[in-house]
Residue, then its C-alpha position, 0 to 999 in steps of 0.5 A: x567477584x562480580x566477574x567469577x562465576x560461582x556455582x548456585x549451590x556455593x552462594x549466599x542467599x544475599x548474593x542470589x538476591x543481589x542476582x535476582x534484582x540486578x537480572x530484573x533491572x536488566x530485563x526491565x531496562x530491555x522491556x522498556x526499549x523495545x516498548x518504546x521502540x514498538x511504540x516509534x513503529x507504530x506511529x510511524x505506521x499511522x501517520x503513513x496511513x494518514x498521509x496515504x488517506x489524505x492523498x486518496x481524499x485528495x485525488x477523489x476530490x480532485x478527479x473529474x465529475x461525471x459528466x462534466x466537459x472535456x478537455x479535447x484531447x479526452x474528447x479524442x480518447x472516447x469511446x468511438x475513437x478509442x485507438x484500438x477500436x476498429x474504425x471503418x474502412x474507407x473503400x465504398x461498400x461493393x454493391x450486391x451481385x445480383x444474379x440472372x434470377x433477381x434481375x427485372 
């Protein structure tokens, strides 16, 4: 008889009762896996964040001081010898011309 559908007209208020509470466990039974199921993807988002806020501490607390001594091949990769900075050319400069006006 559990299987049979019966028309709600046709039943008894007993089994509609019956109905009603075994509707409620079923729903109560699925609110309370997804409840622990949103609870699992929570903590888990937090300790994610946890990690990512310890490795950028971390890399703060490590990184170079300002000022401080470098290595040689930091000292290579300044400013003045950036790669793509332009460097001089190594020709000698031509001298001015100087014309018939400016001569003494």
């Amino acid at each position: 008889m559990a299987d049979q559908v019966i028309p709600t007209a046709e039943k008894t208020p007993e089994e509609l009762e019956r109905e009603m509470h075994q509707t409620r466990e079923s729903i109560t039974e699925k609110v309370s896996a997804l409840e622990n199921q949103v609870v699992g993807t929570v903590q888990t988002a937090a300790d994610t964040i946890s990690e990512t806020v310890s490795a950028v501490r971390s890399l703060v607390n490590n990184a170079p001081r300002r000022g401080a001594r470098r290595s040689p091949r930091s000292r290579r990769l300044h400013h003045r010898h950036h790669p793509l900075r332009r460097r001089p050319s190594r020709r000698p400069r031509p001298t001015p011309r100087r014309d018939w006006w400016m001569s003494s």
